[in-house]
N, CA, C and O atoms as a Tinker XYZ file with bonds, in Angstrom:
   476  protein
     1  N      7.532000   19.478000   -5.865000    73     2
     2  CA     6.220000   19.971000   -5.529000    64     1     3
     3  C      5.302000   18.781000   -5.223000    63     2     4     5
     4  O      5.283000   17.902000   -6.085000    81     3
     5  N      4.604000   18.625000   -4.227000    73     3     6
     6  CA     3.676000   17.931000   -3.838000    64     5     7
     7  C      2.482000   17.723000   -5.445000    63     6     8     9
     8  O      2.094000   18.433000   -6.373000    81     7
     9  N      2.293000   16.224000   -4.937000    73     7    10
    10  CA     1.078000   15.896000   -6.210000    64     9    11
    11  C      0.050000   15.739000   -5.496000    63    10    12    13
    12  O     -0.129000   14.791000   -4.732000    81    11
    13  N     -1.120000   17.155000   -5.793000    73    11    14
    14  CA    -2.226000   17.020000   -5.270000    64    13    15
    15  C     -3.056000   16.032000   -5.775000    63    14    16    17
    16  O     -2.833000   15.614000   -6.912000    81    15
    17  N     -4.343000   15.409000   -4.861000    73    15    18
    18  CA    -4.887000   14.777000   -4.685000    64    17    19
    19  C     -5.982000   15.027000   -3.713000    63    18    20    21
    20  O     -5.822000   15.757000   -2.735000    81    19
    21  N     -7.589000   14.149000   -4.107000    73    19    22
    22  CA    -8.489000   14.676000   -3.460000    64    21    23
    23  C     -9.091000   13.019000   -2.985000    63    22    24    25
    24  O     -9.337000   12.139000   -3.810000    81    23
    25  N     -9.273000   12.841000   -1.227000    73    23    26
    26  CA    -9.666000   11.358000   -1.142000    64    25    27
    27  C    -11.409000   11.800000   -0.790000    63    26    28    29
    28  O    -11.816000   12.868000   -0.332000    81    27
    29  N    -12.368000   10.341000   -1.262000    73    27    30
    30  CA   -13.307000   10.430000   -0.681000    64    29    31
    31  C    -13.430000    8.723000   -0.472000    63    30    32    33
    32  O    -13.428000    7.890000   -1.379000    81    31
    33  N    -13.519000    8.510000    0.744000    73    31    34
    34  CA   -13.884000    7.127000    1.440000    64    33    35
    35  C    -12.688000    6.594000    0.582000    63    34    36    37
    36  O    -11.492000    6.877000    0.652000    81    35
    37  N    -13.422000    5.660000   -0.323000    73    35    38
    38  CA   -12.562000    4.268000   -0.999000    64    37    39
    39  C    -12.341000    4.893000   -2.414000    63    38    40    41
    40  O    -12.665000    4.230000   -3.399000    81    39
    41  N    -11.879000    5.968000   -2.538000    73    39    42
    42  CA   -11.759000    6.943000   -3.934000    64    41    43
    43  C    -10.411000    8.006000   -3.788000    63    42    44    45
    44  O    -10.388000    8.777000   -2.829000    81    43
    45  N     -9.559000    8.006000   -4.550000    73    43    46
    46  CA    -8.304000    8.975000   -4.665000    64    45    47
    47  C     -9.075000    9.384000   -6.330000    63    46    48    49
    48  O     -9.488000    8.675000   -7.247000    81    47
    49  N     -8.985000   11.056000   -6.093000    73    47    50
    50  CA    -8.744000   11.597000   -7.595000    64    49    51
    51  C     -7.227000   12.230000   -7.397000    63    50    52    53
    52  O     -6.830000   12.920000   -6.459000    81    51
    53  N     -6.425000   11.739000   -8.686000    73    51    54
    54  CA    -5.404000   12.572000   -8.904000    64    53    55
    55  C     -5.308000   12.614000  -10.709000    63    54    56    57
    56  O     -5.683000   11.750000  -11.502000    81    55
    57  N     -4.611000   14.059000  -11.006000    73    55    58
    58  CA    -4.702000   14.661000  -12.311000    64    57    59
    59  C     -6.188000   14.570000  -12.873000    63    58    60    61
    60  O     -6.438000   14.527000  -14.077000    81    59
    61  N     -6.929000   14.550000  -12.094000    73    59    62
    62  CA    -8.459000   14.484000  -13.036000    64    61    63
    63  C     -9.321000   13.260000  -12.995000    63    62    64    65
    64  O    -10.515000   13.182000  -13.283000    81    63
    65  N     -8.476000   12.278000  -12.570000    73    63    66
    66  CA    -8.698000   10.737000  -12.778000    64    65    67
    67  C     -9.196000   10.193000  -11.573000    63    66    68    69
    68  O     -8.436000   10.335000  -10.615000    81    67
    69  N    -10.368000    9.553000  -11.335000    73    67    70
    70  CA   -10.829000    9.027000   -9.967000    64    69    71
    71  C    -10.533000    8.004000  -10.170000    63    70    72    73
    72  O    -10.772000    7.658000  -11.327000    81    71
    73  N     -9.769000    6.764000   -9.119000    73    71    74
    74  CA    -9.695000    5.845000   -9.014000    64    73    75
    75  C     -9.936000    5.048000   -7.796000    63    74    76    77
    76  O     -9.454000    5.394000   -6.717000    81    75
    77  N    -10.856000    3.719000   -7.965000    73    75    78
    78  CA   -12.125000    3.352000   -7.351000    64    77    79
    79  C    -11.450000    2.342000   -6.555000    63    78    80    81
    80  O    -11.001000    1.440000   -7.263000    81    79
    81  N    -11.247000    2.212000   -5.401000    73    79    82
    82  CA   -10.874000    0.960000   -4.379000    64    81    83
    83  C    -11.681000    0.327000   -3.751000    63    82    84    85
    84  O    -12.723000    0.801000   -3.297000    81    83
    85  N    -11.257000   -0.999000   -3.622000    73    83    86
    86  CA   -12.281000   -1.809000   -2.652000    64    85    87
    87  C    -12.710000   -1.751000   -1.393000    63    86    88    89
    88  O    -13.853000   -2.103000   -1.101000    81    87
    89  N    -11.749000   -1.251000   -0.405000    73    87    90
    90  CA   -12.056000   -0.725000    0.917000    64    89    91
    91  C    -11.540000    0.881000    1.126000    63    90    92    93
    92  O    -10.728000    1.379000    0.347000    81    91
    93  N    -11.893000    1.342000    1.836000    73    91    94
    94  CA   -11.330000    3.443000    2.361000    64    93    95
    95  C    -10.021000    3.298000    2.333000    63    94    96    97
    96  O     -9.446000    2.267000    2.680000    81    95
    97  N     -9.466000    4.328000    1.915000    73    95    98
    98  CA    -8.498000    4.627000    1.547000    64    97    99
    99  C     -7.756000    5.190000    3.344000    63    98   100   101
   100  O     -8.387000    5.919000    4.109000    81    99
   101  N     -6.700000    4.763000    3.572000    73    99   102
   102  CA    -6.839000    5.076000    5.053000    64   101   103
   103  C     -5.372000    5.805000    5.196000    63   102   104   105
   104  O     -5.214000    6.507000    6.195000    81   103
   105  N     -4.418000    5.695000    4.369000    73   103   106
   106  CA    -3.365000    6.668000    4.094000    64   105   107
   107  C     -2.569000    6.545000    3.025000    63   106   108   109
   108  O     -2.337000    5.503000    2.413000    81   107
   109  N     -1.999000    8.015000    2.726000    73   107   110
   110  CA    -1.472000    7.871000    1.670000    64   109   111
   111  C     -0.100000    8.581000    1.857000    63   110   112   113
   112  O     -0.175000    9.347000    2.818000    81   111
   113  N      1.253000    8.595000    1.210000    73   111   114
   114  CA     2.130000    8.327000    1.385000    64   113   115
   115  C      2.918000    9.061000   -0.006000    63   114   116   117
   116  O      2.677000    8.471000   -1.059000    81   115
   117  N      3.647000   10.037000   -0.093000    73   115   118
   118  CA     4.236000   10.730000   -1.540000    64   117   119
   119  C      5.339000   10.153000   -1.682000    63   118   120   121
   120  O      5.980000   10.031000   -0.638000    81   119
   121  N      5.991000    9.579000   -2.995000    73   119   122
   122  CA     7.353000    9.049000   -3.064000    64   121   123
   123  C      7.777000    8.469000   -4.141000    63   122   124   125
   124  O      7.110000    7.570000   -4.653000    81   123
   125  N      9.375000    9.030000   -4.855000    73   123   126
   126  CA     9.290000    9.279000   -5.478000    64   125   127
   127  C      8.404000    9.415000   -6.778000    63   126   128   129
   128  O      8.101000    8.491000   -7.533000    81   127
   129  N      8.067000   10.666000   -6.888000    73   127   130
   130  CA     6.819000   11.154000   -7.891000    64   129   131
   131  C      5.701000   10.095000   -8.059000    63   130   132   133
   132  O      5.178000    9.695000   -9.099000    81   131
   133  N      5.473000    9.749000   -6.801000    73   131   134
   134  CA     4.013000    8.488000   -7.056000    64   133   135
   135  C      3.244000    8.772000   -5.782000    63   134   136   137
   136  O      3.620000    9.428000   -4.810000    81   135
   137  N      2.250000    8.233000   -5.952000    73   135   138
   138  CA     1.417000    8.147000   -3.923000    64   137   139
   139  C      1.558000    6.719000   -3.985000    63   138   140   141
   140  O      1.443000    5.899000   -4.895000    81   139
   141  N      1.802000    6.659000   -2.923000    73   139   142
   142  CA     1.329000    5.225000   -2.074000    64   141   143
   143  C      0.238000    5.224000   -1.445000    63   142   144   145
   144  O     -0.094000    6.152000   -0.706000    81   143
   145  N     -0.560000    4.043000   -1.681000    73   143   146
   146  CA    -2.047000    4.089000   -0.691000    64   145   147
   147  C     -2.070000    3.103000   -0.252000    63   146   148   149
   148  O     -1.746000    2.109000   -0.902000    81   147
   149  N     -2.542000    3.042000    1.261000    73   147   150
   150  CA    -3.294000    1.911000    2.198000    64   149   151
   151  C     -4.268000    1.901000    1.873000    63   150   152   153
   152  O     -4.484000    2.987000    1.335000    81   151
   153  N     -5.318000    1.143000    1.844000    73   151   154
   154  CA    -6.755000    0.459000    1.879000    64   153   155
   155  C     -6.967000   -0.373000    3.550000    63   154   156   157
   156  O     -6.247000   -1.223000    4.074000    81   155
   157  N     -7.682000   -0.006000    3.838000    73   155   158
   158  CA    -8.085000   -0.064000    5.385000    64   157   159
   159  C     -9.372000   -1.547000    5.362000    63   158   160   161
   160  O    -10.482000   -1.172000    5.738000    81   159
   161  N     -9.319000   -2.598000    5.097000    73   159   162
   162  CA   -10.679000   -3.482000    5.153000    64   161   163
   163  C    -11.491000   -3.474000    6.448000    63   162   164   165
   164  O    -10.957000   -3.343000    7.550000    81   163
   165  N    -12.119000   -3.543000    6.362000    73   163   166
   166  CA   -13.193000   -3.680000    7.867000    64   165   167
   167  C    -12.909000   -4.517000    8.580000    63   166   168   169
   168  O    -12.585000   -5.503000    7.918000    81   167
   169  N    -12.814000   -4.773000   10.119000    73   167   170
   170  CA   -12.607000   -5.830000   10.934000    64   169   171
   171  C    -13.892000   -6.825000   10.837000    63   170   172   173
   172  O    -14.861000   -6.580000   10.118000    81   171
   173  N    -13.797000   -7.707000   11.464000    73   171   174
   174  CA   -14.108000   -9.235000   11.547000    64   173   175
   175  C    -14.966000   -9.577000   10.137000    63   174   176   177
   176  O    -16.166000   -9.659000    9.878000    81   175
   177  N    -14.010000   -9.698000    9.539000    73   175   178
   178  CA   -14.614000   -9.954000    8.084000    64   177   179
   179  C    -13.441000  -11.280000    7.656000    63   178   180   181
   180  O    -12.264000  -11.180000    8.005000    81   179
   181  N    -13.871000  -12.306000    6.991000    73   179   182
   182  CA   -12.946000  -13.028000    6.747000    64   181   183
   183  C    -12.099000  -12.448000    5.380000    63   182   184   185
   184  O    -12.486000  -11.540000    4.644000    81   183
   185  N    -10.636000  -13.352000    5.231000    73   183   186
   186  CA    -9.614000  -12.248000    4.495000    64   185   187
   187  C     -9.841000  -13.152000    3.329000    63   186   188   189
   188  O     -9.856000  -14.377000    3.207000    81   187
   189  N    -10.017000  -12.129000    2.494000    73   187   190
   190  CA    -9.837000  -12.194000    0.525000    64   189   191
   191  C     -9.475000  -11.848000    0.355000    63   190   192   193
   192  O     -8.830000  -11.235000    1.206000    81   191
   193  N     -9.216000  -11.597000   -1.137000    73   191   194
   194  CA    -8.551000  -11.104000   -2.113000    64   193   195
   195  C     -8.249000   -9.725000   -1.956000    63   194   196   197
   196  O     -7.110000   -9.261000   -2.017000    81   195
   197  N     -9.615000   -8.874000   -1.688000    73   195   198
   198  CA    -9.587000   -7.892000   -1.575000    64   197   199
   199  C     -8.725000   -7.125000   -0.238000    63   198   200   201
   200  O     -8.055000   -6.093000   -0.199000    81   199
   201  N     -9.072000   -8.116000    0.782000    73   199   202
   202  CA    -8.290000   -7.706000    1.589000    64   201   203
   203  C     -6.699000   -7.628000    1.975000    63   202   204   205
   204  O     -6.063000   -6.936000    2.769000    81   203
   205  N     -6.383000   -8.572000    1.125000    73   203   206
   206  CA    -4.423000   -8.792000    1.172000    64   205   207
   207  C     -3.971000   -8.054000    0.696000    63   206   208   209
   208  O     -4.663000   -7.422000   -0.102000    81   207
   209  N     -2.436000   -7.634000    0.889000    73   207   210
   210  CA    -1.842000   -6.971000   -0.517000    64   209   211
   211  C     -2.804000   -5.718000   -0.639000    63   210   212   213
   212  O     -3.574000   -5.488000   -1.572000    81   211
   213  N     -2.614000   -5.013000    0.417000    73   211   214
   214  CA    -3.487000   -3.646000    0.322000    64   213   215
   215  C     -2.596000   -2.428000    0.287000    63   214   216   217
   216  O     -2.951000   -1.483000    0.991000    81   215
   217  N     -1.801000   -2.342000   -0.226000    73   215   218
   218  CA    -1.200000   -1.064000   -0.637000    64   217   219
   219  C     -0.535000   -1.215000   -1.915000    63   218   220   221
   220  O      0.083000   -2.194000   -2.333000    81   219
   221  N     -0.811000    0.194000   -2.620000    73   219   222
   222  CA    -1.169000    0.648000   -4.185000    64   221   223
   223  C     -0.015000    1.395000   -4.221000    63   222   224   225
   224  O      0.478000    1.875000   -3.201000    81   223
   225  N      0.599000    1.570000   -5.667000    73   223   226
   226  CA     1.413000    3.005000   -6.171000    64   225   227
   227  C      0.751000    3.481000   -7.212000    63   226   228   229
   228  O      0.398000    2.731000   -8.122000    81   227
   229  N      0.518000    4.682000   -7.215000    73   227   230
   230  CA    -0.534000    5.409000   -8.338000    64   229   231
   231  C      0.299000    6.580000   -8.576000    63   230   232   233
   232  O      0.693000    7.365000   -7.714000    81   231
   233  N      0.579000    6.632000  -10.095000    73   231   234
   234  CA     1.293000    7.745000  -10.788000    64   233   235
   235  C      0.494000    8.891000  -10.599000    63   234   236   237
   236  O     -0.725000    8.927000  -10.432000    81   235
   237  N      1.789000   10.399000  -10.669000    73   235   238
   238  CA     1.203000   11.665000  -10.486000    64   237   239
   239  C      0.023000   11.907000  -12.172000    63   238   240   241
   240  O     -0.354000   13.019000  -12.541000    81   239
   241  N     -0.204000   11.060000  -12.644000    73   239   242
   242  CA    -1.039000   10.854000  -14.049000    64   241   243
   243  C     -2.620000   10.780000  -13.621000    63   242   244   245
   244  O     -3.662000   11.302000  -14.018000    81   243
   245  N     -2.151000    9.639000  -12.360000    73   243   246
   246  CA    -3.413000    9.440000  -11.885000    64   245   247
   247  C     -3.807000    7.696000  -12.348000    63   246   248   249
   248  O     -4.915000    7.176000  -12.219000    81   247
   249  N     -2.801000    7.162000  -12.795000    73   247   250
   250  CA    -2.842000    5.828000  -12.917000    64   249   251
   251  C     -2.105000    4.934000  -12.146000    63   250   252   253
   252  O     -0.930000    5.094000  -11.819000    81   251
   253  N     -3.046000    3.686000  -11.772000    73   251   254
   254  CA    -2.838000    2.966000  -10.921000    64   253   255
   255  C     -1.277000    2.085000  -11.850000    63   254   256   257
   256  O     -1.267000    1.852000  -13.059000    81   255
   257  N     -0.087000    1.737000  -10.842000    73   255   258
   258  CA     1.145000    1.350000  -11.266000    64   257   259
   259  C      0.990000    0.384000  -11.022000    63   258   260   261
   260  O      0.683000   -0.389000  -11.930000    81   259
   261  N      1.124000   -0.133000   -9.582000    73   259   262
   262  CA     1.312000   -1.761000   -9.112000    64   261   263
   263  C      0.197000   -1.768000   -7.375000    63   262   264   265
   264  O     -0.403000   -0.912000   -6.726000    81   263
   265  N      0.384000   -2.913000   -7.285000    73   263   266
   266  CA    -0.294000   -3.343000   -6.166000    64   265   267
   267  C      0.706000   -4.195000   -5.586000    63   266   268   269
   268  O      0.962000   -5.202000   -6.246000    81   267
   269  N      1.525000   -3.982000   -4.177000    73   267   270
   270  CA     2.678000   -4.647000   -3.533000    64   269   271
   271  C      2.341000   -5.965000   -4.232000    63   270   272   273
   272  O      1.312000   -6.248000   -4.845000    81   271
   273  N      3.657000   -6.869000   -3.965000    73   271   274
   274  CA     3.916000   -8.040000   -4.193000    64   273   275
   275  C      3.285000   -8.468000   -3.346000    63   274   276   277
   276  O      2.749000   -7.789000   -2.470000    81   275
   277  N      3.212000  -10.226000   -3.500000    73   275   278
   278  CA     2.294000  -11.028000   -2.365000    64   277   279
   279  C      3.382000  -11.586000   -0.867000    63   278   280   281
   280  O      4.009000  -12.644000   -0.799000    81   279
   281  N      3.326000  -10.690000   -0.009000    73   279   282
   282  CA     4.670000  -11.295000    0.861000    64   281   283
   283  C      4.386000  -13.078000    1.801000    63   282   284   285
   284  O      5.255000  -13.760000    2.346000    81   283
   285  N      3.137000  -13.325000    1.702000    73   283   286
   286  CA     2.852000  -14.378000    1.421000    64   285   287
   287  C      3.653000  -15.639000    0.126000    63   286   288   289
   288  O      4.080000  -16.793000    0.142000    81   287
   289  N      3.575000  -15.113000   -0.339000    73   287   290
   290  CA     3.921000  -16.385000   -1.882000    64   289   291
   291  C      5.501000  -15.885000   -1.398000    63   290   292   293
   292  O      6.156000  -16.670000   -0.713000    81   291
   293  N      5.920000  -14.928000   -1.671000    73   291   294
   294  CA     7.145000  -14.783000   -1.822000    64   293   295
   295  C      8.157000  -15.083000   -0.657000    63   294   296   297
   296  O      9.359000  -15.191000   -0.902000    81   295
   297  N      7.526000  -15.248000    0.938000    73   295   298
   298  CA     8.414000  -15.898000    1.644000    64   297   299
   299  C      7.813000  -17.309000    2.494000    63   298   300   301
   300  O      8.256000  -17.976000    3.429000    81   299
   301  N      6.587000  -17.379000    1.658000    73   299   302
   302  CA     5.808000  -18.466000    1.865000    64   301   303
   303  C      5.277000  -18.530000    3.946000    63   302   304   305
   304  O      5.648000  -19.265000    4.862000    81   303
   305  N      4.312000  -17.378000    3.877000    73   303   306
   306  CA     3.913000  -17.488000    5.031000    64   305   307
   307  C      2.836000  -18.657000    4.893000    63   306   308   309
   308  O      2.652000  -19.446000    3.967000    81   307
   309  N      2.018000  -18.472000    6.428000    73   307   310
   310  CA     1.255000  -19.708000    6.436000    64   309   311
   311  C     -0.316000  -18.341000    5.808000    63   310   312   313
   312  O     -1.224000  -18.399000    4.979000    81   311
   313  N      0.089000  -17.502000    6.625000    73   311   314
   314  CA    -1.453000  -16.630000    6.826000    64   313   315
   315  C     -1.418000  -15.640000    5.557000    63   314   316   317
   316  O     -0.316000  -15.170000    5.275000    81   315
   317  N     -2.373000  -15.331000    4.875000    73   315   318
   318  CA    -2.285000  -13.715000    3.667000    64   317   319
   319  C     -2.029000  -12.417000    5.130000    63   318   320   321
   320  O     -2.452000  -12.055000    6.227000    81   319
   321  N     -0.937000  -12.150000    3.987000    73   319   322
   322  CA    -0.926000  -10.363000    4.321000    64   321   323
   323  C     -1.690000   -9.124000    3.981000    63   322   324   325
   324  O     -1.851000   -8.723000    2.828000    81   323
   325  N     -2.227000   -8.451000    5.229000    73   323   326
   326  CA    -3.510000   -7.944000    4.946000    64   325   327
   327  C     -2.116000   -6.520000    6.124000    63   326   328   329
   328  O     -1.512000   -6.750000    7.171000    81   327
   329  N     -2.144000   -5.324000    5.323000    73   327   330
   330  CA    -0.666000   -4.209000    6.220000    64   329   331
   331  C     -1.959000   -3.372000    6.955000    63   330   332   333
   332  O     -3.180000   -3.471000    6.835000    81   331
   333  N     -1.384000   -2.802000    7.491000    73   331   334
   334  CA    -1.930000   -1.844000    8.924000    64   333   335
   335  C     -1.181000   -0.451000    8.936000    63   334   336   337
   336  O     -1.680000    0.462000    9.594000    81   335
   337  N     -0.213000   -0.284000    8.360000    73   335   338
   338  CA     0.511000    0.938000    8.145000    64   337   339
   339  C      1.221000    0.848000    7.239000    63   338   340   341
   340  O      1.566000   -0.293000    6.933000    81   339
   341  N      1.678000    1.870000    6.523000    73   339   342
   342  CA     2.660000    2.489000    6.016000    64   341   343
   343  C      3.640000    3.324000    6.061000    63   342   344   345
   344  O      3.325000    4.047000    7.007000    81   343
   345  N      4.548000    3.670000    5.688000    73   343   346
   346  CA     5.449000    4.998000    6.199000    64   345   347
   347  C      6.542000    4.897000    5.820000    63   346   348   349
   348  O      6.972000    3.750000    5.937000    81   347
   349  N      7.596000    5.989000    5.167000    73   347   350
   350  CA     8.889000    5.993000    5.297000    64   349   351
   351  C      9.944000    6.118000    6.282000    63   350   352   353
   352  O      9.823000    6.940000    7.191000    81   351
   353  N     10.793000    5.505000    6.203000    73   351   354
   354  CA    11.536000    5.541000    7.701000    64   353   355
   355  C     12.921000    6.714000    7.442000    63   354   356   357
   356  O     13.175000    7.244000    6.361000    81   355
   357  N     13.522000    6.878000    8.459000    73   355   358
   358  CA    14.073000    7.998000    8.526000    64   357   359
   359  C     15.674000    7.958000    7.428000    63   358   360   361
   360  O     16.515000    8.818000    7.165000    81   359
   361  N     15.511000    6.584000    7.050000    73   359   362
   362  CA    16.310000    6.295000    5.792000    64   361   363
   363  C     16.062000    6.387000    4.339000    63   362   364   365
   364  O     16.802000    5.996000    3.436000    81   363
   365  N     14.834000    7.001000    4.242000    73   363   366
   366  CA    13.967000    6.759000    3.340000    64   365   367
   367  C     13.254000    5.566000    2.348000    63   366   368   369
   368  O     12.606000    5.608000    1.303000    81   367
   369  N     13.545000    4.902000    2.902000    73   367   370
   370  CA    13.267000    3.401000    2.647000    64   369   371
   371  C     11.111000    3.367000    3.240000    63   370   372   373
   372  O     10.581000    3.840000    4.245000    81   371
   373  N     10.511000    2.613000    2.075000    73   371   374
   374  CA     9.196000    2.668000    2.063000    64   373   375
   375  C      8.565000    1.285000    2.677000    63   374   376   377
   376  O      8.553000    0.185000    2.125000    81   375
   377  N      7.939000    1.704000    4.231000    73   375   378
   378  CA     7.929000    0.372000    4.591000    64   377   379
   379  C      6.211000    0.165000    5.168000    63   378   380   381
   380  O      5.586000    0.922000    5.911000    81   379
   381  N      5.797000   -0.992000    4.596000    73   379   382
   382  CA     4.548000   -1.225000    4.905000    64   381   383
   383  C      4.737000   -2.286000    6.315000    63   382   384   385
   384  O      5.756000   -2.920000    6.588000    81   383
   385  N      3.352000   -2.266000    7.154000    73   383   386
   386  CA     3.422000   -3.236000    8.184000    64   385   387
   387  C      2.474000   -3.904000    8.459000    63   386   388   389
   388  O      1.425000   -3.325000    8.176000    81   387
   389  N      2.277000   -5.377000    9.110000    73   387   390
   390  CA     1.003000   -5.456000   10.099000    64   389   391
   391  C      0.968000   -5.256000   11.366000    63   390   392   393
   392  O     -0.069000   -5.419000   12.010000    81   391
   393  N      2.281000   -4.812000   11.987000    73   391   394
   394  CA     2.554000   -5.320000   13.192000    64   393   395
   395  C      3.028000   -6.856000   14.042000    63   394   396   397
   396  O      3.032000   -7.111000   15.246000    81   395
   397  N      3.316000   -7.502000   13.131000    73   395   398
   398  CA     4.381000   -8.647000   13.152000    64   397   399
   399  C      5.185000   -8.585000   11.729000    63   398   400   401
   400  O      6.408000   -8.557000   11.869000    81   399
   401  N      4.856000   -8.567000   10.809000    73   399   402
   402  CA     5.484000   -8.501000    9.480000    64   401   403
   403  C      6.120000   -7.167000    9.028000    63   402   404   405
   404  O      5.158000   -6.570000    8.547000    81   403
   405  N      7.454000   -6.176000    8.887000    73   403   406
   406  CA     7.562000   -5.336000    7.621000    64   405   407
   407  C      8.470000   -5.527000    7.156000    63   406   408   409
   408  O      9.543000   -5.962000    7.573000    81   407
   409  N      7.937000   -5.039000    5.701000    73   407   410
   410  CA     8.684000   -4.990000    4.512000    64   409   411
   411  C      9.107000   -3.942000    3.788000    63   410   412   413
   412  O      8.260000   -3.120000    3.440000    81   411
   413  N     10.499000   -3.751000    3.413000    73   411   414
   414  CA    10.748000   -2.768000    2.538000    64   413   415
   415  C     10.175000   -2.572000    0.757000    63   414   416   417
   416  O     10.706000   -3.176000   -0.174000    81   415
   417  N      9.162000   -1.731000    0.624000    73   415   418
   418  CA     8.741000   -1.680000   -0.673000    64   417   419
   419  C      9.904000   -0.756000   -1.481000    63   418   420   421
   420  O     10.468000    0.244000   -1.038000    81   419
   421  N     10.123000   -1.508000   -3.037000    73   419   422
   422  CA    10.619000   -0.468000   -3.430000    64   421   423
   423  C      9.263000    0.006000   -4.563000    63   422   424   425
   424  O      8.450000   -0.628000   -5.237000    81   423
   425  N      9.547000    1.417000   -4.334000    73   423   426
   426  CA     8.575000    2.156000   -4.841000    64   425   427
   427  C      8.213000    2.488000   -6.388000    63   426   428   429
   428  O      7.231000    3.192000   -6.626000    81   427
   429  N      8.894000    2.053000   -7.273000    73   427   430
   430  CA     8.956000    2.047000   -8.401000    64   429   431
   431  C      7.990000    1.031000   -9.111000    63   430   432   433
   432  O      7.643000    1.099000  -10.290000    81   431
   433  N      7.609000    0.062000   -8.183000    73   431   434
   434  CA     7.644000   -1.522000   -8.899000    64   433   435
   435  C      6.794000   -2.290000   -7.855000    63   434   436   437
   436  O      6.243000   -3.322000   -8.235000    81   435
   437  N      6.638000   -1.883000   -6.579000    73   435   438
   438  CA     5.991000   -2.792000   -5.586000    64   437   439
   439  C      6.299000   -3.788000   -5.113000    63   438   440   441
   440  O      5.602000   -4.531000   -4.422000    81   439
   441  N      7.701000   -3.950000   -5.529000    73   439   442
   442  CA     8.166000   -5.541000   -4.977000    64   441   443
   443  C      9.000000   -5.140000   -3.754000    63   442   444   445
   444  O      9.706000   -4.133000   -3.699000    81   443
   445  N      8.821000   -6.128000   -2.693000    73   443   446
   446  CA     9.241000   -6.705000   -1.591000    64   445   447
   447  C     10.901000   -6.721000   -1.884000    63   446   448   449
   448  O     11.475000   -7.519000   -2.625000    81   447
   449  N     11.531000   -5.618000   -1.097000    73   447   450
   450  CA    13.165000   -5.551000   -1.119000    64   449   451
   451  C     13.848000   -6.289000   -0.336000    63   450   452   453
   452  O     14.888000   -6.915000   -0.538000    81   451
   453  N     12.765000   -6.108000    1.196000    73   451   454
   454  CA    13.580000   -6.937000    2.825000    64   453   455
   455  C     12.164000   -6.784000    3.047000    63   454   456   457
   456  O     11.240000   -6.126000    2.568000    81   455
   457  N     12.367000   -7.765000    4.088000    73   455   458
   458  CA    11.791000   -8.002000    5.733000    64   457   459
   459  C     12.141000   -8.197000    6.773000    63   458   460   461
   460  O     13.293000   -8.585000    6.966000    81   459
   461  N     11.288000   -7.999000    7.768000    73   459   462
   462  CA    11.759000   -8.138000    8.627000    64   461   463
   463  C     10.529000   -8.229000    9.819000    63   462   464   465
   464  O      9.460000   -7.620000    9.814000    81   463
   465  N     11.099000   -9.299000   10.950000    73   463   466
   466  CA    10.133000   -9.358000   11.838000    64   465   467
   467  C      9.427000   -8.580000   13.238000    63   466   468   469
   468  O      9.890000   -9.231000   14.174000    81   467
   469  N      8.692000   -7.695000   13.712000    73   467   470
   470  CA     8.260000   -6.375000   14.802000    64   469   471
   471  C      8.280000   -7.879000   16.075000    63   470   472   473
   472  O      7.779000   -9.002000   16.027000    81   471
   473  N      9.036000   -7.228000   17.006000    73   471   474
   474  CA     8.928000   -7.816000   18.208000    64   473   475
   475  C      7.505000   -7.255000   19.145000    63   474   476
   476  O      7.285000   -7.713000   20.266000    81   475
């Protein structure tokens, strides 16, 4: 059964519980028994903290789990990763993107499984 959820801007309530993000919430994503969320930052803004590493797993509880790994540190890019999409692919494998960078999330844990480079 689907885990409902209610978005407003930079806000997911699920089970009762509002939980507060730094930029709009711009999609969200069901899998196994968790949501996945994008956070959308505003263009021409320089990149922080807030902006990298923008997709969340939040339990059907309504508590925030993990925040992806840094695919920066971990394959030592030059630039922070700031994703542009999300989505499962027809393997079911959970893959975030920017449009040069994706990575396979595993969904349990937020860590970086593969990558791979978008021509």
């Amino acid at each position: 059964m689907p885990i409902p959820f209610r978005l407003n801007h930079n806000e997911i309530m699920v089970a009762g519980k509002i939980l507060h993000f730094p930029h709009i919430i711009y999609s969200v994503r069901e899998m196994d028994d968790r949501l996945v969320i994008l956070t959308l930052p505003p263009t021409g803004i320089s990149i922080g903290a807030d902006e990298i590493n923008n997709v969340y797993g939040i339990s059907q509880q309504g508590q925030l789990l993990w925040r992806i790994e840094d695919a920066g540190l971990l394959y030592g890019l030059p630039n922070p990763v700031t994703y542009l999409a999300i989505w499962i692919n027809d393997s079911g494998k959970l893959i975030a993107t920017n449009f040069a960078l994706n990575v396979v999330i595993k969904p349990a844990t937020g860590k970086i499984v593969e990558r791979g480079l978008t021509k």
